[in-house]
Backbone bond lengths (Angstrom), bond angles and torsions (degrees), N, CA, C in turn:
res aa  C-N    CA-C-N  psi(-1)  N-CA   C-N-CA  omega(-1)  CA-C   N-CA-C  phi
1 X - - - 1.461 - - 1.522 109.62 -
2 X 1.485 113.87 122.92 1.582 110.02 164.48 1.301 102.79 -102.08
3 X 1.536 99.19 166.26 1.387 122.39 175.42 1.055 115.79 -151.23
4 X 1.415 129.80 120.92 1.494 133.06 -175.95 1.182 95.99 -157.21
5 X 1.554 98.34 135.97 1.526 157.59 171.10 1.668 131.02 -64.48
6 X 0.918 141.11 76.05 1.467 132.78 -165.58 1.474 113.52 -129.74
7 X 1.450 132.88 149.13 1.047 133.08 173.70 1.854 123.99 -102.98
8 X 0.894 110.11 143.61 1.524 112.53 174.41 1.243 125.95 -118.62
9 X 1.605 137.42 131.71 1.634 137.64 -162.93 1.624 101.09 -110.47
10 X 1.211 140.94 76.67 1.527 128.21 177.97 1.525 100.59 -60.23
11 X 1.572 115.19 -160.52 1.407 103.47 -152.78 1.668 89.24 -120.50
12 X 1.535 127.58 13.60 1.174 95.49 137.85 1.433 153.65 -94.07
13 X 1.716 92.96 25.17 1.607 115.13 173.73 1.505 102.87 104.68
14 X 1.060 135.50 -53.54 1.592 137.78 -151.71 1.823 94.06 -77.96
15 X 1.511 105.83 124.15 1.666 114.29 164.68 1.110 96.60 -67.14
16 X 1.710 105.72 -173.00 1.066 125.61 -173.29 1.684 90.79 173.04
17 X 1.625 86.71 135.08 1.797 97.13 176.34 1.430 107.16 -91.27
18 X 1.657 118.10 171.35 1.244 120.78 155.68 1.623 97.62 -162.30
19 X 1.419 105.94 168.03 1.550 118.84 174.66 1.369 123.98 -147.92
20 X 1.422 115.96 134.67 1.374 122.14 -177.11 1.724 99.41 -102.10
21 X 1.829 82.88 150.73 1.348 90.87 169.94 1.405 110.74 -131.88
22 X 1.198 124.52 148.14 2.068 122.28 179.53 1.408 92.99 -160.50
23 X 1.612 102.12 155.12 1.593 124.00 123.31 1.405 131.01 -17.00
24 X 1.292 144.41 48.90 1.252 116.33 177.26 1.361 136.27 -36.43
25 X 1.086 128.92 80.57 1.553 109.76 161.55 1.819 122.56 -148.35
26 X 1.175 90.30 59.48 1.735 106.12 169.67 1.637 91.10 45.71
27 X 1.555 111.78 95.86 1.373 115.38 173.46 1.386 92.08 164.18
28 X 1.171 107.18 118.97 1.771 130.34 -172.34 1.230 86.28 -63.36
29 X 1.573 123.88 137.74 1.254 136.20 146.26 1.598 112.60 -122.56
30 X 1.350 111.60 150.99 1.884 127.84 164.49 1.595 91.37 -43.63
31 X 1.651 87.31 143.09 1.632 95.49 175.37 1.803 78.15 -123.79
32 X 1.573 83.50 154.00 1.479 123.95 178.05 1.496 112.86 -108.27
33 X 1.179 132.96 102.73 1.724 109.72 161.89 1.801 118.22 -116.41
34 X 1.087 107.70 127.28 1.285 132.63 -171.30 1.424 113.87 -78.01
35 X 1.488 120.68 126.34 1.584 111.56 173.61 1.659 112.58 -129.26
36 X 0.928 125.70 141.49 1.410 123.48 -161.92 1.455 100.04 -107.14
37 X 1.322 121.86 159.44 1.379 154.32 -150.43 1.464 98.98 -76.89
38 X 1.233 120.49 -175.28 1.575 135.24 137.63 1.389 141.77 -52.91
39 X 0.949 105.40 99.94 1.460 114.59 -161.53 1.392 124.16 105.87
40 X 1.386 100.88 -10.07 1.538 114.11 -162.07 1.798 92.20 -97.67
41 X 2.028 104.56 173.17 0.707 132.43 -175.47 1.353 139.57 -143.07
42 X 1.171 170.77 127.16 1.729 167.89 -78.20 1.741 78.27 -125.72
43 X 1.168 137.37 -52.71 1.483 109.63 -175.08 1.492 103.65 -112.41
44 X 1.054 138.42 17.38 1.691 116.98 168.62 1.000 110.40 -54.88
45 X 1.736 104.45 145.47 1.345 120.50 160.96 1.481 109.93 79.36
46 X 1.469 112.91 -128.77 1.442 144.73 -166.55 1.102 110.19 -97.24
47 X 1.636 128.32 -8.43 1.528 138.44 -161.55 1.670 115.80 -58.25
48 X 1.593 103.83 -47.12 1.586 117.61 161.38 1.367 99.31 -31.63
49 X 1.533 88.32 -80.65 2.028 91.16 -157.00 1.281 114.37 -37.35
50 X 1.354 136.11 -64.72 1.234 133.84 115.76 1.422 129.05 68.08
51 X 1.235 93.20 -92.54 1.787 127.50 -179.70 1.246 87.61 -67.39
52 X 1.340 128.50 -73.76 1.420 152.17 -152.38 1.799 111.83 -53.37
53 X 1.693 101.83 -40.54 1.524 113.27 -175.79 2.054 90.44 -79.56
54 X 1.207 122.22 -52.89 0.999 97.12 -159.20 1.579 113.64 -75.87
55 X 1.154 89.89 -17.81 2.170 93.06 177.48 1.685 96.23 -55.68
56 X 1.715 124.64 -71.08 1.157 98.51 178.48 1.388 137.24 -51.52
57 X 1.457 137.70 -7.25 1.153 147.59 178.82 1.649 108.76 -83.33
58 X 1.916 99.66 1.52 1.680 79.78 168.36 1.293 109.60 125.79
59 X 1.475 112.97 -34.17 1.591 145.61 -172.61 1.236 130.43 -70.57
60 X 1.731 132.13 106.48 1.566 104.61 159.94 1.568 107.61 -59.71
61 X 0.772 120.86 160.21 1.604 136.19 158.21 1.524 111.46 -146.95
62 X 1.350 92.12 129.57 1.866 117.70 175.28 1.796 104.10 -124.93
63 X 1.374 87.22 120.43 2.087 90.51 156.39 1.302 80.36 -118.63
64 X 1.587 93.61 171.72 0.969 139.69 -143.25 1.563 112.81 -140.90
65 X 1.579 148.93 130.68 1.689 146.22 154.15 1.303 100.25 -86.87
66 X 1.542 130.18 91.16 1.273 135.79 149.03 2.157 108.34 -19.62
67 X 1.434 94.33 115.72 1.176 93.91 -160.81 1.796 118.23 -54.21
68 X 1.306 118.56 -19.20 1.479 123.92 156.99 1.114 129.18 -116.22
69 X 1.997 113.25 60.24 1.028 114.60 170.64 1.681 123.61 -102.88
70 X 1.373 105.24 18.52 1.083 119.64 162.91 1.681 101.38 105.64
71 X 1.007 104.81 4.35 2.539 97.26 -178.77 1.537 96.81 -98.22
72 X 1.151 102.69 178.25 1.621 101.25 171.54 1.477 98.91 -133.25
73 X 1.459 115.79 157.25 1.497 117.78 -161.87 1.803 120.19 -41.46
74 X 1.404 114.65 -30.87 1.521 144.96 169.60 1.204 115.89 -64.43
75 X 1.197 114.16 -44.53 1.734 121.93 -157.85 1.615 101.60 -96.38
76 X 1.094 101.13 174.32 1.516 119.36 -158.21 1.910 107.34 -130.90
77 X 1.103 101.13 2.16 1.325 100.40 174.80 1.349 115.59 -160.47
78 X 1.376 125.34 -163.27 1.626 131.43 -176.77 1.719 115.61 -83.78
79 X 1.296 120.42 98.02 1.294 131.54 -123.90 1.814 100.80 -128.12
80 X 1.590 95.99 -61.58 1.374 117.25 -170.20 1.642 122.17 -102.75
81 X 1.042 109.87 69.64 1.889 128.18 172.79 1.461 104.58 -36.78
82 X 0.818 147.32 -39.68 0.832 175.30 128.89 1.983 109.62 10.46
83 X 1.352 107.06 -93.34 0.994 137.48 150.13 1.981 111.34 -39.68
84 X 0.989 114.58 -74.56 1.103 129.96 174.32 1.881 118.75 -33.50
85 X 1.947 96.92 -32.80 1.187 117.95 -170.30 1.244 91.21 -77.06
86 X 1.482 135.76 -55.53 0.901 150.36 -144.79 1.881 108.08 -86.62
87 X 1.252 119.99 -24.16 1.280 108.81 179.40 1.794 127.09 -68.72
88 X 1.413 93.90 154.04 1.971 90.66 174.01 1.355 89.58 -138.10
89 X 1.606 87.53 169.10 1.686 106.52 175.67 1.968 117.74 -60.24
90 X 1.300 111.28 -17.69 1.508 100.14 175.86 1.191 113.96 -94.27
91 X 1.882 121.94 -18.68 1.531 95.23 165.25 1.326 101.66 -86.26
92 X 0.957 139.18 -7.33 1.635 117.98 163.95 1.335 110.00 -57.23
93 X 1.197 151.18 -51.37 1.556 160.57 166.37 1.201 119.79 -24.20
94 X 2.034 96.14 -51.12 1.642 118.05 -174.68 1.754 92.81 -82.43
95 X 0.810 147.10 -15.70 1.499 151.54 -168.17 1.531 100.32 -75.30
96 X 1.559 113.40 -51.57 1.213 114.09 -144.33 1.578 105.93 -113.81
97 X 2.010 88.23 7.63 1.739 111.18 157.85 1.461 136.72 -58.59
98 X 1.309 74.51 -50.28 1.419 126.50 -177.11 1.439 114.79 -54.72
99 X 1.623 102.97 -68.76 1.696 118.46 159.49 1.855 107.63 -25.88
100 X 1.191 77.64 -69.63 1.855 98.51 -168.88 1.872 112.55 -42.26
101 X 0.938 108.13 -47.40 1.460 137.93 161.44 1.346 97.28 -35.74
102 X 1.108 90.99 -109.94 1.613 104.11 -175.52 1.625 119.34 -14.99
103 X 1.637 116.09 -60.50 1.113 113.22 165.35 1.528 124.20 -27.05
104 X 1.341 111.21 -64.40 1.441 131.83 -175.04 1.314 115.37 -42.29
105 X 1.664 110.79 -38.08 1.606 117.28 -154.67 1.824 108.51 -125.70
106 X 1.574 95.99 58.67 1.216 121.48 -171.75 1.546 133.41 10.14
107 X 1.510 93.20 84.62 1.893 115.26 -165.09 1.315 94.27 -27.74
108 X 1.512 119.35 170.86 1.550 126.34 146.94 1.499 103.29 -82.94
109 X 1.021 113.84 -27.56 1.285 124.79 -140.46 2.056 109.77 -90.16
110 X 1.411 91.09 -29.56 1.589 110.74 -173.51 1.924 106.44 -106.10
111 X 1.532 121.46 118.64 0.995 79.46 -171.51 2.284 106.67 -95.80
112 X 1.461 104.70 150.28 1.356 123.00 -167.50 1.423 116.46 -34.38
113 X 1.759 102.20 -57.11 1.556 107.92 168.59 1.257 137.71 -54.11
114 X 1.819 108.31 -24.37 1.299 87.80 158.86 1.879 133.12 -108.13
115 X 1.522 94.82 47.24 1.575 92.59 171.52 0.999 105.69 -141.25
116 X 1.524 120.32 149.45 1.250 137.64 -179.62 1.447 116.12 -100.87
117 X 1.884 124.29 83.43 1.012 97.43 -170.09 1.613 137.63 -98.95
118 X 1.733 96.74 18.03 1.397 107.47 150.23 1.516 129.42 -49.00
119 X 1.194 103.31 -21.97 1.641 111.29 174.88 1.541 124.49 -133.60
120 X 1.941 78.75 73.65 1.986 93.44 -175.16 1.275 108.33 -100.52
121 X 1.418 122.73 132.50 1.659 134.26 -146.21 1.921 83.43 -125.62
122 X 1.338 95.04 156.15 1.424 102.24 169.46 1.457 100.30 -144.78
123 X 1.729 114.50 143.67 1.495 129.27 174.03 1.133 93.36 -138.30
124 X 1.828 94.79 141.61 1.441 107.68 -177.62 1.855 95.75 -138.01
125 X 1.434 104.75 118.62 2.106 99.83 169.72 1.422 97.12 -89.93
126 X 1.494 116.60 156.10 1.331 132.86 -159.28 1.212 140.20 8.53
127 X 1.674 126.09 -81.06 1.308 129.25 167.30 1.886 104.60 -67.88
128 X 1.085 122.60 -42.60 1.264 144.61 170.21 1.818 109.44 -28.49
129 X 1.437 93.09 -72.81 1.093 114.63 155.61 1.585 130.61 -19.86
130 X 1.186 119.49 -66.30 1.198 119.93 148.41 1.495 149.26 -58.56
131 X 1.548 101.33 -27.24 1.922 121.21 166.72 1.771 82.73 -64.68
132 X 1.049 129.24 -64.24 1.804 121.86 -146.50 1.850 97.66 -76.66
133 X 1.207 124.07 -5.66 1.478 121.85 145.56 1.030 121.14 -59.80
134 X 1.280 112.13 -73.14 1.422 124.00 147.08 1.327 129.97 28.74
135 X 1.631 91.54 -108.56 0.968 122.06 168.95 1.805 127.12 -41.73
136 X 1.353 100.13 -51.45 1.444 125.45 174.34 1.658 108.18 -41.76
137 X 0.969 102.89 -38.51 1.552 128.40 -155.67 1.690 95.81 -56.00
138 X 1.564 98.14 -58.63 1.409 119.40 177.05 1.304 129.44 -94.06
139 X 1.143 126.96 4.74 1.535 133.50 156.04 1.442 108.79 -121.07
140 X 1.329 85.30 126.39 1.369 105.18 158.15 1.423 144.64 -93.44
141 X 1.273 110.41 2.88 1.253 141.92 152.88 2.046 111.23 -48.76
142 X 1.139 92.69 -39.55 1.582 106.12 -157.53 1.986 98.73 -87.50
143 X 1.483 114.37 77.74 1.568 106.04 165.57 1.621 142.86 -21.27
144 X 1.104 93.43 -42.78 1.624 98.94 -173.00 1.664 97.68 -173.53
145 X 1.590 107.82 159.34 1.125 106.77 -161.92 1.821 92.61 -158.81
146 X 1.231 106.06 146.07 1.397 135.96 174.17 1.765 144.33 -141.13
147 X 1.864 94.47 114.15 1.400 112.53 -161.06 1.455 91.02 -84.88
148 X 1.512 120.88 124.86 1.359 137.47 139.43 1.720 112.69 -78.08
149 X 1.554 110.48 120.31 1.269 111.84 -170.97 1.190 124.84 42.83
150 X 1.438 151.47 13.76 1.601 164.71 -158.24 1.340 105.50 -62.58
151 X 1.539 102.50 109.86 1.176 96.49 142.51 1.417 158.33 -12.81
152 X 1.290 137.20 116.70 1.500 115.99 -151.24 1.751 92.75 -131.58
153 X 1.236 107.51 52.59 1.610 124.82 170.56 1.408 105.68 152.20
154 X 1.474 132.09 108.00 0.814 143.48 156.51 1.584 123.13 -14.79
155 X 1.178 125.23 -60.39 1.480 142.19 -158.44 1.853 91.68 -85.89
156 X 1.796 123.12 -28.96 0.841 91.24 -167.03 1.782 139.14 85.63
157 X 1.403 98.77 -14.44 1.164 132.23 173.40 1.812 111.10 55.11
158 X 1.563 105.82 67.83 1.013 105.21 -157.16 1.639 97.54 -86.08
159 X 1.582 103.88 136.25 1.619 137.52 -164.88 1.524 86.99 -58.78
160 X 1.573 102.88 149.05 1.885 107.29 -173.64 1.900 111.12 -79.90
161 X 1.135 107.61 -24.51 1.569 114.12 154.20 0.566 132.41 -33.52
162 X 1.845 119.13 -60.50 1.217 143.15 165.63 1.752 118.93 -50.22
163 X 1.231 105.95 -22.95 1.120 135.01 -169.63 1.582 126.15 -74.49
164 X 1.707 99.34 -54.51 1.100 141.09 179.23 1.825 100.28 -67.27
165 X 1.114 98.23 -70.83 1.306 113.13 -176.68 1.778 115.55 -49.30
166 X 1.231 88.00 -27.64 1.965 101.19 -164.11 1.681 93.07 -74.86
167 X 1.263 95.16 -50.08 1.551 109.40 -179.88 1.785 113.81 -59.01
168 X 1.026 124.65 -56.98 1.564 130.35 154.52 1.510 121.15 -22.93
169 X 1.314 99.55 -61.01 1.365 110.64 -174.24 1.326 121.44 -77.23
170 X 1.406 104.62 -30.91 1.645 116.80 -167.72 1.737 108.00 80.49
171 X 1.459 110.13 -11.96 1.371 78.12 -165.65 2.180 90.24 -145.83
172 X 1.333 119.47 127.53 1.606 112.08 153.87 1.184 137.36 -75.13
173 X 1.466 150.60 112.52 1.389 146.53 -172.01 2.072 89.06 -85.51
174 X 1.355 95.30 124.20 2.013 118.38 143.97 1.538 98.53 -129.85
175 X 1.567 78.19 135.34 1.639 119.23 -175.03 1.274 109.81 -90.07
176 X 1.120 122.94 142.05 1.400 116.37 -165.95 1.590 102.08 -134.56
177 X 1.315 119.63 109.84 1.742 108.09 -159.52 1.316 120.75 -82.04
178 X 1.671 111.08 -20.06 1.058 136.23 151.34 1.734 126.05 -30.27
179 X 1.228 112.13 -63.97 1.613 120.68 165.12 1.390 105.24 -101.64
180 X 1.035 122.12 32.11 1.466 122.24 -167.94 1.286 114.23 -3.51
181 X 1.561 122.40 80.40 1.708 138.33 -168.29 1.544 91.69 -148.68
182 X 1.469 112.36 133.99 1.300 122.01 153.48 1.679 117.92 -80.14
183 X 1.296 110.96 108.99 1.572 144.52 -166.49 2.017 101.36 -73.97
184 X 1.019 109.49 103.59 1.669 126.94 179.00 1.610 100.79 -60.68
185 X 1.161 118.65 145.26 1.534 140.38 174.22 1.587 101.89 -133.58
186 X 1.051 110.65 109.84 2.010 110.72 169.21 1.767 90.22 -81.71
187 X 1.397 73.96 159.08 1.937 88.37 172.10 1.190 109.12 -76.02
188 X 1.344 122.61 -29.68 1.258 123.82 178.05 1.518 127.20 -44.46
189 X 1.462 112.62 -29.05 1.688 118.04 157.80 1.528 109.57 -39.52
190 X 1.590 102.44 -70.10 1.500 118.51 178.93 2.014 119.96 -13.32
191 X 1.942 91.11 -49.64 1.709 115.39 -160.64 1.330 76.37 -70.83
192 X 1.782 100.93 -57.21 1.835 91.47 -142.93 1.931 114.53 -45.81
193 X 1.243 93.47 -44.14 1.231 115.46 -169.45 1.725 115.53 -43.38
194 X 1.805 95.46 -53.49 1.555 116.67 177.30 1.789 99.09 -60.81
195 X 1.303 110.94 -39.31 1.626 90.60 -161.63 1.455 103.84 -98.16
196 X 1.242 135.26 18.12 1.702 142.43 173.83 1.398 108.46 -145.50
197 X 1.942 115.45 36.47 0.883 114.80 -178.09 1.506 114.21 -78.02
198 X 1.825 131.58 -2.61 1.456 150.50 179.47 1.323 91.87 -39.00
199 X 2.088 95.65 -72.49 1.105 125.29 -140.17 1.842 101.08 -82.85
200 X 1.299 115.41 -19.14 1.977 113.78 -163.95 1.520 88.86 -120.51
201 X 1.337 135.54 44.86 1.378 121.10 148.99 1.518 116.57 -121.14
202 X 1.446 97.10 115.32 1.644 119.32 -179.41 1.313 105.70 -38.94
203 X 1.405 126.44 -67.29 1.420 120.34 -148.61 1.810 94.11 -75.93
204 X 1.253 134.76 -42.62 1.440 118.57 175.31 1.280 133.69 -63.19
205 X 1.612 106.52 -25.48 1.118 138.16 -169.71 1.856 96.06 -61.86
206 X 1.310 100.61 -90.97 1.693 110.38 168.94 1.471 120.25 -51.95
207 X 0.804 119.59 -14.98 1.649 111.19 160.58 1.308 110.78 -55.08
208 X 1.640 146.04 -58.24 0.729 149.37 169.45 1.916 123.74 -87.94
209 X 1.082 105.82 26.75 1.651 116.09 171.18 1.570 94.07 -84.49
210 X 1.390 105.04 134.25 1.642 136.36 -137.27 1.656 83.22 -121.04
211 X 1.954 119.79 -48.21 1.421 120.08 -166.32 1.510 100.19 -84.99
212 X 1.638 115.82 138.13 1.604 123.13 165.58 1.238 107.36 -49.87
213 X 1.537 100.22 134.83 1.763 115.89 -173.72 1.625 106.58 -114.45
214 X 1.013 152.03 -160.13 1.709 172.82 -145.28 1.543 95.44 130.24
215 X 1.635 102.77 140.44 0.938 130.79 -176.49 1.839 91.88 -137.97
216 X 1.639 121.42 135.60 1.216 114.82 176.69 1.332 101.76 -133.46
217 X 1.059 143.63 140.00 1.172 139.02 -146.57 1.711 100.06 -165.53
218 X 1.921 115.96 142.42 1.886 107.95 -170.52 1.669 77.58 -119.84
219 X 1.315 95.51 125.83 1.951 131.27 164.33 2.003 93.07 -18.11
220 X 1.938 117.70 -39.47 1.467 105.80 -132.50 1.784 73.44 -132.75
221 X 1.549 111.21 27.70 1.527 92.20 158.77 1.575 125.65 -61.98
222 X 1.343 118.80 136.61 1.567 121.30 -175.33 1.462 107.21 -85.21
223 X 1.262 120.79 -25.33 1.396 122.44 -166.87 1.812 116.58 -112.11
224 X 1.212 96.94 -15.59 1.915 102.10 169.58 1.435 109.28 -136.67
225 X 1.497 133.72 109.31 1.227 109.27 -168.77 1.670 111.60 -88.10
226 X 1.428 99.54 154.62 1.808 95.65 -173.66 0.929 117.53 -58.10
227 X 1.348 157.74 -9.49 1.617 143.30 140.08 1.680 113.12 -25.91
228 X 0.899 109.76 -19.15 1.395 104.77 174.91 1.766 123.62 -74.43
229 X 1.555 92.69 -38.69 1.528 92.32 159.98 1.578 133.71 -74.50
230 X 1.459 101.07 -8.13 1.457 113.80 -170.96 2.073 80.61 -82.23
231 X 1.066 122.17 -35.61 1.718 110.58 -137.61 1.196 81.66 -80.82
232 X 2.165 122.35 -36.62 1.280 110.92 172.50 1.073 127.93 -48.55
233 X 1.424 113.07 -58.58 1.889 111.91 161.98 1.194 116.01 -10.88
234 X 1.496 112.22 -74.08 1.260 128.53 -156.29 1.547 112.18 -41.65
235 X 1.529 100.56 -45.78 1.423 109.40 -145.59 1.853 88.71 -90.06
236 X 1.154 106.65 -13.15 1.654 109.31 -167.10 1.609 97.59 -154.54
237 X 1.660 91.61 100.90 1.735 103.97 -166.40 1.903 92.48 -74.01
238 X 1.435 126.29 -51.81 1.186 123.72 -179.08 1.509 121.79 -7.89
239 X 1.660 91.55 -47.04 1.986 108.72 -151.86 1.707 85.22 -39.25
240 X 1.104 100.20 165.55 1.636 136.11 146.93 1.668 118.24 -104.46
241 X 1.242 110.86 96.68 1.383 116.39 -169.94 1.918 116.63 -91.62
242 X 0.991 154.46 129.51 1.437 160.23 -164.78 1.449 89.01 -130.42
243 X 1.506 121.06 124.24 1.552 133.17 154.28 1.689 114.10 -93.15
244 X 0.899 120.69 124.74 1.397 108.51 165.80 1.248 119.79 -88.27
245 X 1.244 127.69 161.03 1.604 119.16 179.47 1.502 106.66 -91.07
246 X 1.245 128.94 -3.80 1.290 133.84 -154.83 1.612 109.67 -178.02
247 X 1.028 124.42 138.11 1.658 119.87 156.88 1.918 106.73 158.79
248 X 1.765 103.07 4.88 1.396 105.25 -167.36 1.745 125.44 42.79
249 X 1.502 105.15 -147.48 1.581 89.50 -152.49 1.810 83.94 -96.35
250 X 1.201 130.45 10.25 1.393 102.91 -173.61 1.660 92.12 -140.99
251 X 1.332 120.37 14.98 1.370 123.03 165.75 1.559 112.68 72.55
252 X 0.902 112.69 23.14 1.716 129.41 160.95 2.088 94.80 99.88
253 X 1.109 108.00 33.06 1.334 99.87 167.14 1.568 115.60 -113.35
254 X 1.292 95.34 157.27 2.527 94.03 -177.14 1.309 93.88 -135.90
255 X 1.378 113.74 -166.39 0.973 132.52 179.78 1.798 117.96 -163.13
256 X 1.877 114.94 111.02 1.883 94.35 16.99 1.645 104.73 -110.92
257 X 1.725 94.14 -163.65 1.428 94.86 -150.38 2.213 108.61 -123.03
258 X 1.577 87.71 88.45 1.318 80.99 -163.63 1.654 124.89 -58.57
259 X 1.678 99.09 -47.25 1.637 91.56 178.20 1.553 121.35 -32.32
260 X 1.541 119.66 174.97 0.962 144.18 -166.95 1.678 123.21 -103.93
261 X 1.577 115.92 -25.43 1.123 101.04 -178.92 2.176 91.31 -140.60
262 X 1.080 84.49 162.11 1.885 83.85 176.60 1.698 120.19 -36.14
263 X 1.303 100.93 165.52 1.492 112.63 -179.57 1.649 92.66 -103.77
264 X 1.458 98.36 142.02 1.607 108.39 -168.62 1.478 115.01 -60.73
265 X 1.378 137.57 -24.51 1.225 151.77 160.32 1.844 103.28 -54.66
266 X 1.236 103.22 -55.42 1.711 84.69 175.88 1.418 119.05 -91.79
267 X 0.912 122.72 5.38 1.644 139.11 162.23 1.337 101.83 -55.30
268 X 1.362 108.26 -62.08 1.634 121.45 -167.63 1.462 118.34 -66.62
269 X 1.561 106.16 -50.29 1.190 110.68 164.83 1.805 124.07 -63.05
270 X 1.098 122.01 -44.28 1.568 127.43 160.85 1.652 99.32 -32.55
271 X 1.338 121.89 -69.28 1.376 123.06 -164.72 1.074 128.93 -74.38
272 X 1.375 111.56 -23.91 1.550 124.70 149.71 1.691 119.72 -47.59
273 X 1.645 88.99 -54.95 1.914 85.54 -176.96 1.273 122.39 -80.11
274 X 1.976 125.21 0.27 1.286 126.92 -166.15 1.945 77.10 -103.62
275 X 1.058 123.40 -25.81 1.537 103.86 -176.20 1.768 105.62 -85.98
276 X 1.388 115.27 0.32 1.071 116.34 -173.03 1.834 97.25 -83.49
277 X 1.684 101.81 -60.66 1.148 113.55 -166.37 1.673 112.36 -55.99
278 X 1.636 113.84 -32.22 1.237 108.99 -172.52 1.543 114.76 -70.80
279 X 1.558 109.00 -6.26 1.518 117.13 172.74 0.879 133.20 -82.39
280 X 1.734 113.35 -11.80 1.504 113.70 167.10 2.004 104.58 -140.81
């Protein structure tokens, strides 16, 4: 198993780490890149194991720390409020441009022979989930792509109160019970959102996504309810949809995550999307 570490500077200044993991052995494999949710991070939880199951299955795999998801290149968790305050959904987009990029324009860092980047896969868990629609939408580089629990509107459909108020204040507090820290929202999400709303609206967005999608989604998620995969359906009859009967919103993974090998919910789902990906 390798593992290597590299950093990337897009051009609105802020790095951001990521790491691939593979098989070495001189033989192009599908690369995978992984983007994590809200709140989430390149190693929460189960994410290792993860990396690790799909590298043996054949796979580069790279996640990725969305460069304002709140860690700092050092740290290991949700650190910088700051930063965190400051992120929107299009530099997440431009972040995971960036990634894509890099691949293309022969890393130092990755070596070439062993990736195949005719067969570049994208996974996205929850909010995540929806950027790698997204994203997909507009590269064509990117084969096929897969929402774990995804979001099925960006904004979330945030109430005009909420709105009002956000705007008043300048600023939204989410609580995070986990670091037990109240988590900053600038209004500036709000703008970004309104003025690149073409390019960051889910339901128009996937209506016309051209690359095969899966969306997998558990019946007893607490934090996205499965209607959301139905609305994806809706809007994009193509999808290939998987319900789980069980596995909540992160498929039996926490943080952090002591056991040793996956939780059977992301087992299932992993093997679902590597038989997905090997189909197109």
């Amino acid at each position: 198993m390798q593992k290597i570490g590299f950093e990337l500077t897009p051009k609105h200044g802020r790095a951001f780490g990521a790491d691939a993991r593979f098989i070495k052995n001189q033989q192009a494999k599908p690369v995978v890149i992984f983007v994590h949710g809200f709140k989430g991070f390149k190693d929460w939880g189960h994410f290792n194991l993860l990396a690790d199951y799909f590298a043996n299955q054949g796979f580069v795999f790279i996640k990725l720390n969305l460069s304002h998801n709140g860690t700092t290149l050092n740290g290991e968790d949700l650190t910088d409020m700051e930063a965190f305050g400051r992120n929107n959904f299009s530099i997440e987009l431009d972040d995971l441009g960036i990634l894509i990029d890099y691949l293309f324009h022969s890393p130092a860092a990755l070596p070439q022979d062993e990736m195949d980047l005719n067969k570049l896969y994208l996974i996205g868990h929850s909010r995540g989930g929806g950027l790698v629609i997204l994203k997909t939408a507009e590269e064509p580089r990117i084969k096929a792509v897969a929402g774990w629990a995804p979001v099925s509107d960006m904004t979330m459909r945030w109430p005009e109160q909420l709105i009002t108020d956000w705007q008043k204040n300048g600023v939204h507090y989410i609580y995070n019970s986990r670091i037990n820290q109240q988590m900053p929202l600038y209004y500036q999400l709000v703008e970004d959102f309104r003025a690149n709303q073409a390019r960051l609206d889910i339901p128009s967005v996937v209506a016309r996504l051209q690359q095969p999608l899966l969306i997998l989604h558990a019946e007893d998620d607490e934090t996205l309810p499965v209607s959301m995969a139905y609305e994806l359906k809706a809007n994009q009859p193509k999808a290939e949809v998987v319900i789980l009967p069980e596995g909540g919103h992160t498929f039996g993974g926490k943080h952090p995550y002591p056991e040793l090998t996956l939780p059977a919910s992301t087992q299932f789902v992993a093997d679902q999307t590597i038989a997905f990906f090997r189909k197109h």
